[in-house]
N, C-alpha and C positions, 0 to 999 in steps of 0.2 A: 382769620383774615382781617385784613386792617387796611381801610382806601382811605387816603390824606386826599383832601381837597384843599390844591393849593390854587393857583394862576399864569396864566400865560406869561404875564408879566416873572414871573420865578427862573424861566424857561431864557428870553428876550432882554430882560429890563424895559424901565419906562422912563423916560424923560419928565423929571420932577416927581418921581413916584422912588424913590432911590429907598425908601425904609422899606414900604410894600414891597418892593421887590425883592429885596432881602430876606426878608421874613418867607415870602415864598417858596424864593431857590434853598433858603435851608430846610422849610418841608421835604423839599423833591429829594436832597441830598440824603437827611435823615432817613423815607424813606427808603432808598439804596442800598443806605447800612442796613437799616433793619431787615431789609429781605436776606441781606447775603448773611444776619445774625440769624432770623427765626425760622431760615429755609431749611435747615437741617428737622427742624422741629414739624415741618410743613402745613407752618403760617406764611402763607402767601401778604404779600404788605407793596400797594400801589398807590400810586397818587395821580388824584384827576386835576389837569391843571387847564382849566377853561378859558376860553375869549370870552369876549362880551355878550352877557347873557343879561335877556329882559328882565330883571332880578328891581327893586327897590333899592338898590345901590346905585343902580345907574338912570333912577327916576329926574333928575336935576338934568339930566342931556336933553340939553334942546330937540328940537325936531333938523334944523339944520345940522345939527354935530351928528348925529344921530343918521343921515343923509348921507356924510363923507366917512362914517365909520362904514354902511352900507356897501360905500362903491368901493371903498381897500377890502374886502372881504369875497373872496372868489365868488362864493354860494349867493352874495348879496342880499344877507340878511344877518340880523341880530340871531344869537340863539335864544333858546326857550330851554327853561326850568325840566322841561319833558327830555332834554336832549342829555344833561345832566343823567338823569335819573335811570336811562337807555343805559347808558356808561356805566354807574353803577352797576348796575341789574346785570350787565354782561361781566363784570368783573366778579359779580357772588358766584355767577353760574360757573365760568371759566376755571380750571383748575388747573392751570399752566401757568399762567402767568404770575410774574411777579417782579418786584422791582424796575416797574417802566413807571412811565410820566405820558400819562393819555392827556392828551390837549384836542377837546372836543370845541374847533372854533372858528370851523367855515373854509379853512383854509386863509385866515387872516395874517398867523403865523404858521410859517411851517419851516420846523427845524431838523 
């Protein structure tokens, strides 16, 4: 089994984030292939592509930005490091799935 963690952004794109997002969507991409390569083999291969999660990357957001990220996010909240890890855990367990793009992120995007 093999879970890529890419980004929402991979999924959407970002306005001024144009490299990040790249690099993401060809995660998501790659994984694809690789499911529809190692499914025969049955190597399950997904990628988790998160909103904004309270991580040390996003430690420089104000408390204002941080406020209007809140209110575009249905659930109206940041994620947590734990919400990740749920995601994960369900994808060791799961034995069906493969080649999807889980975007654990409040319902901020939803594609």
């Amino acid at each position: 089994m093999i879970i890529n963690i890419s980004s929402v952004w991979g999924l959407v794109g970002a306005s001024l984030e144009s490299i990040y997002s790249i690099s993401k969507a060809g995660i998501d991409a790659m994984t694809k292939s690789l499911a529809k390569e190692y499914g025969p083999s049955n190597i399950r291969v997904n990628s988790i592509a998160p909103g904004i999660i309270n991580t040390d990357m996003n430690n420089e957001l104000d408390e204002i930005i941080r406020e209007q990220i809140k209110n575009e996010v249905p659930l109206g909240k940041i994620g947590e490091p734990i919400d990740i890890y749920r995601c994960v855990k369900w994808l060791i367990e799961d034995e069906f799935t493969t080649g999807q793009i889980i975007s654990p992120n409040g319902g901020w995007v939803i594609t």
